[in-house]
C-alpha positions in Angstrom: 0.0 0.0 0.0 3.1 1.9 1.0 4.6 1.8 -2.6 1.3 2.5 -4.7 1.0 5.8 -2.3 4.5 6.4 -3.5 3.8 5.9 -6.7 0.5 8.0 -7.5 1.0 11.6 -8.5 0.5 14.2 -5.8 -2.8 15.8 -7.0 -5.8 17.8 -7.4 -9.3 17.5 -5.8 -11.2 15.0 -3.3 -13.6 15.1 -6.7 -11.7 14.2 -8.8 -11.3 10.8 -7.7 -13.7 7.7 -6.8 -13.3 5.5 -3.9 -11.1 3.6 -5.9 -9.1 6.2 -6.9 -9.5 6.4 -10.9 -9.1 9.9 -11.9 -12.6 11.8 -13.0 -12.3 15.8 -13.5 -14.6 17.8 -11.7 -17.7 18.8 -13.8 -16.7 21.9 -16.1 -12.5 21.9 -15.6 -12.6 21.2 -19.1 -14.6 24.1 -20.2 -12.8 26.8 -17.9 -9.5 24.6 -19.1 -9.7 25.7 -22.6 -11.6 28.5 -22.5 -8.4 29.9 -20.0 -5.8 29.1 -22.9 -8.4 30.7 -25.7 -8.5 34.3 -23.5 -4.5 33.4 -22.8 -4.1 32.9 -26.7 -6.3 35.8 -27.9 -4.0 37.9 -24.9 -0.8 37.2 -27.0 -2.0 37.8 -30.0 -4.1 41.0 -29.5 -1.1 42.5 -27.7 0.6 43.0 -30.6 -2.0 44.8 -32.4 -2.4 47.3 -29.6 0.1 49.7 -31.5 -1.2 51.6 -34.2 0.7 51.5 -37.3 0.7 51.6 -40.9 4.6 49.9 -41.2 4.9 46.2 -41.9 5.8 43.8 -39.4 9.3 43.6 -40.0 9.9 47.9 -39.4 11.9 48.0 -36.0 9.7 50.3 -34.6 6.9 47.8 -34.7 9.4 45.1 -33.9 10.1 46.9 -30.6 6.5 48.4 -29.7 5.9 44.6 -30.3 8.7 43.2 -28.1 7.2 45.6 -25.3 3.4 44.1 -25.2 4.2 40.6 -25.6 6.8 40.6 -22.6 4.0 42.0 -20.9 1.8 39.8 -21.7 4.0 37.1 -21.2 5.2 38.1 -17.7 1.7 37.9 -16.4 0.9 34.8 -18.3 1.5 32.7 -15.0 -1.2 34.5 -13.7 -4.0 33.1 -15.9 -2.5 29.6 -14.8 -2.7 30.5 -10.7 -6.3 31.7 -11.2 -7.1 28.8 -13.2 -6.2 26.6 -10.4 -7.4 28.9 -7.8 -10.8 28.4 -9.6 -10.9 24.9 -10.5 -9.8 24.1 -7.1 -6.8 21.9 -8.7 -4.1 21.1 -6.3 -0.2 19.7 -6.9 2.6 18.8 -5.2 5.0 21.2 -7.6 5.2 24.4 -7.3 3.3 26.4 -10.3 7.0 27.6 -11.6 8.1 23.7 -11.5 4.7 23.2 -13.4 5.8 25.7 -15.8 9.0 24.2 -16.6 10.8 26.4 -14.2 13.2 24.2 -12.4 17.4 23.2 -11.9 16.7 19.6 -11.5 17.6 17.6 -15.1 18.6 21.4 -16.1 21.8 20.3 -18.3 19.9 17.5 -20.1 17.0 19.4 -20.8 19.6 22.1 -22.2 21.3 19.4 -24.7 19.1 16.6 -25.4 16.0 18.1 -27.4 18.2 20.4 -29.2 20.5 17.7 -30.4 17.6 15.7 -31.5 15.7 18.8 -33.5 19.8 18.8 -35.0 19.1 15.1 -35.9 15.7 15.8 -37.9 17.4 18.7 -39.5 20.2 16.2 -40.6 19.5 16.9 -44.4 18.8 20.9 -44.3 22.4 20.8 -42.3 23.9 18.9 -44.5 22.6 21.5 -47.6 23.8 24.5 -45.7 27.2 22.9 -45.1 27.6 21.8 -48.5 26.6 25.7 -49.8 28.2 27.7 -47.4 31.3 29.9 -48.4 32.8 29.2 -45.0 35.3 26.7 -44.1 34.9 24.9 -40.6 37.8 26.7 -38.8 36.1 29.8 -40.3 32.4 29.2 -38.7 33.7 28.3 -35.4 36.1 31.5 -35.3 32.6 33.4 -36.2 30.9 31.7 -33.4 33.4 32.4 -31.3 33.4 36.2 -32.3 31.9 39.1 -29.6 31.4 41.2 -32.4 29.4 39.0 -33.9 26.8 38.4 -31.3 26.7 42.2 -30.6 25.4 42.3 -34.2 23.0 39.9 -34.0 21.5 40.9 -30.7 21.5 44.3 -32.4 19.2 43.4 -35.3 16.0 43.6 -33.9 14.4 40.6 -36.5 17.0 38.5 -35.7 16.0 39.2 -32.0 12.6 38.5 -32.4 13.3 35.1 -34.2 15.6 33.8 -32.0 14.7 34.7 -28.5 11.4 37.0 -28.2 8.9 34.5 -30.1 10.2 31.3 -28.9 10.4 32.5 -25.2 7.2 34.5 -25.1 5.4 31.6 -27.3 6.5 28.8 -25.6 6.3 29.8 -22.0 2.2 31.3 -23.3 1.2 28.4 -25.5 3.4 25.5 -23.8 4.5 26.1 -20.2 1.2 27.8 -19.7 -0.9 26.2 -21.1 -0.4 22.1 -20.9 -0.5 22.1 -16.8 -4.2 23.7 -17.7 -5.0 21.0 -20.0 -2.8 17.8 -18.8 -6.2 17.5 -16.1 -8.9 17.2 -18.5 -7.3 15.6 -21.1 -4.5 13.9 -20.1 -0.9 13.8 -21.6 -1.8 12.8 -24.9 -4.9 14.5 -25.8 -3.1 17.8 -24.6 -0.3 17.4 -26.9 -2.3 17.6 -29.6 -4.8 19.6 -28.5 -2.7 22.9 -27.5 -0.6 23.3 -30.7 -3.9 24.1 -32.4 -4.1 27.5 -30.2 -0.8 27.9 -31.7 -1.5 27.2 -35.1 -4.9 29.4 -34.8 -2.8 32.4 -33.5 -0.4 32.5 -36.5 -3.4 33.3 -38.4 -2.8 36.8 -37.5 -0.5 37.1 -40.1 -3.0 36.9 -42.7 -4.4 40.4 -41.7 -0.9 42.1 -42.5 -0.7 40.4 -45.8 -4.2 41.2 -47.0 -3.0 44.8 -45.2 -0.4 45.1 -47.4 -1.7 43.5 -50.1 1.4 41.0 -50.4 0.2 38.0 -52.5 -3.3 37.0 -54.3 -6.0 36.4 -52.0 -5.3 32.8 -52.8 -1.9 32.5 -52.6 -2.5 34.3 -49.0 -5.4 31.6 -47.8 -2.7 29.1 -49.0 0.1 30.1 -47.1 -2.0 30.6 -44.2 -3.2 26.7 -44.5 0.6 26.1 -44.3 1.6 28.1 -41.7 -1.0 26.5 -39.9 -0.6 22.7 -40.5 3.2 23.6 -40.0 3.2 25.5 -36.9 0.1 23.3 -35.3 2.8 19.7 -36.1 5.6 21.6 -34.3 3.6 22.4 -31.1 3.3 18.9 -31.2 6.6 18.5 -30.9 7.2 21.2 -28.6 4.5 19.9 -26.5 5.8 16.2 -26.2 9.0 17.6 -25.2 8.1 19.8 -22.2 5.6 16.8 -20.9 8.3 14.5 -21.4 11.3 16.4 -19.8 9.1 19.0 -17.6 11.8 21.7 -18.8 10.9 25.3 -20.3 14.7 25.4 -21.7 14.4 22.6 -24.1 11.3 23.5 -26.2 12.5 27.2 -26.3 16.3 26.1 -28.0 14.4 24.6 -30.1 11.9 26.7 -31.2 15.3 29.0 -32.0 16.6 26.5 -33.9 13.9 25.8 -36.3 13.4 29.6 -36.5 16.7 29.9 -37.7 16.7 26.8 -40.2 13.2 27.8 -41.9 11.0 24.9 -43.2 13.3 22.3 -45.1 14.1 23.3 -48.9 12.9 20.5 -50.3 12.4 21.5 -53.9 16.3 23.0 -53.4 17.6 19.6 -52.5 15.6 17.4 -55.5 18.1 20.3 -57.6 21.1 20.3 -55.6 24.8 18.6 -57.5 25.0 16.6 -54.8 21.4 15.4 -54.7 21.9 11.9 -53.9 24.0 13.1 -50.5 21.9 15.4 -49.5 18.5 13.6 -49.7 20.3 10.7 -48.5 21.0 13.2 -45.6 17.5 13.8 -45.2 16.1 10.6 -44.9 19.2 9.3 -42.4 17.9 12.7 -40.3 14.1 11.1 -40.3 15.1 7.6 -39.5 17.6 8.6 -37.0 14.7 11.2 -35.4 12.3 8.3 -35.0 15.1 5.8 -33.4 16.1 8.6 -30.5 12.6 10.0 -30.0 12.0 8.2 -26.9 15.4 7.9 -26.0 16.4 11.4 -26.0 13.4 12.6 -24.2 13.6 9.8 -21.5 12.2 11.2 -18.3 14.3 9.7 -15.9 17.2 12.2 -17.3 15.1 14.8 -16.2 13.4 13.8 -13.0 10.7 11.5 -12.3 8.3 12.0 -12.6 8.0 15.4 -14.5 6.0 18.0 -12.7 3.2 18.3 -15.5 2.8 14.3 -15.2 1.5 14.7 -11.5 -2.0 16.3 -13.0 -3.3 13.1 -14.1 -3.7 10.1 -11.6 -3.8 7.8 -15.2 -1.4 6.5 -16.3 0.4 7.6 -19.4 3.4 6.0 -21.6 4.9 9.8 -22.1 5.3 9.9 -18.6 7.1 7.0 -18.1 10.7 5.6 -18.8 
């Protein structure tokens, strides 16, 4: 008796569980559950239309009256998750930071493992960029290496907003945030698929600027929108099953800058390429490989068991175990 005490996550309500201890949500957490990540969704993405402004999205001055709302918005996100279980009347053993991915324990992991594994997928897009780039070896790492380089990087306020605004405001709002709401109704699984589609729905935003500034056919706009969607709704997904499986902010967020920085694979580039045969070779070995460390990589005993967003649901769940 002992050990199965020991082994049940520390949770939530005397209603939410029968005599015999199978998990049942309280009547309506699943409402106020997603209705808390819609306002949470529509909060992000309204805040960056509270400026007005008749320069594109890529003008620094929109880029930094931009940087200023969302921070905002992003620095009282944990708020929406506090009232949402002072409400629901949800209770954990973690701390709501630890529940947000906040935490040192499996830190070093968390820092190394998903990224090398996003690296892995990306085997055959690497392997492109290698085989085009100007640069020797020797001179990429000197580049790396060079101050002045990050100074101009962390100067260019699109670069800044690619690779650490978005993917820290969107994945501590639509990840962190949001999965310890909807780990309790829905469980591990269901949430991972469920919250990328508040993801995918708030990159629809973009389509108002385009039509705004009449960039494309109204077509060719709807089209890319579908895209954007599909694409961005498959790597919250991903982002998703990563921060349930190592319970870690850090490793979604590295790679979120990562695949920012790479771009969606060029495809038609590498069915052109001289070296076609390596390079899709390249793509496929990154696939395979991908699928063969999944589990591996992410393994939650690296990382802590269990993870703090596991101890919402009292059943059991393969993504939450070793």
């Amino acid at each position: 008796m002992a050990m199965e005490e020991d082994l049940s996550p520390t949770l939530l309500t005397e209603e939410m569980k029968h005599s015999n201890g199978d998990f049942v949500p309280p009547e309506g957490l699943c409402w106020v559950s997603v209705l808390s990540c819609l306002l949470l969704a529509c909060s992000y993405v309204g805040s960056l239309y509270v400026w007005r402004s008749d320069l594109p999205r890529d003008h620094p001055t929109v880029i930094k009256r931009r940087f200023t709302s969302v921070l905002i918005v992003s620095g009282l996100s944990p708020l929406f998750v506090w009232a949402w279980r002072e409400f629901t009347g949800v209770r954990t053993g973690p701390s709501l930071l630890a529940l947000m991915g906040m935490r040192f324990e499996g830190l070093i992991p968390a820092i190394t493992l998903p990224l090398l594994l996003t690296m892995v997928l990306f085997l055959g897009p690497l392997m492109q960029l290698a085989m085009d780039c100007p640069w020797s070896f020797m001179d990429g790492i000197r580049v790396a290496f060079d101050p002045w380089f990050w100074m101009l990087c962390f100067s260019d306020m699109r670069w800044l907003r690619n690779q650490v605004v978005a993917p820290l405001t969107e994945e501590l709002v639509f990840r962190a945030c949001m999965l310890p709401m909807l780990v309790p109704c829905a469980g591990p699984s269901t949430a991972i698929f469920t919250c990328p589609l508040f993801f995918g729905v708030a990159h629809f935003h973009h389509v108002i600027e385009l039509l705004r500034f009449r960039q494309g056919t109204l077509s060719g706009i709807f089209l890319s929108a579908v895209f954007q969607f599909s694409y961005t709704a498959v790597f919250g997904a991903y982002t998703a099953f990563i921060f349930i499986r190592t319970g870690h902010l850090m490793g979604p967020v590295l790679c979120h800058s990562f695949c920012n920085y790479m771009g969606f694979p060029a495809i038609s580039a590498a069915l052109e390429h001289p070296h076609r045969l390596t390079v899709l070779s390249s793509y496929l070995l990154g696939v395979l490989l991908f699928l063969l460390f999944l589990f591996p990589f992410t393994d939650p005993s690296y990382y802590g068991l269990p993870t703090p967003v596991c101890t919402l649901t009292s059943s059991p769940s393969s993504l939450c175990l070793s």
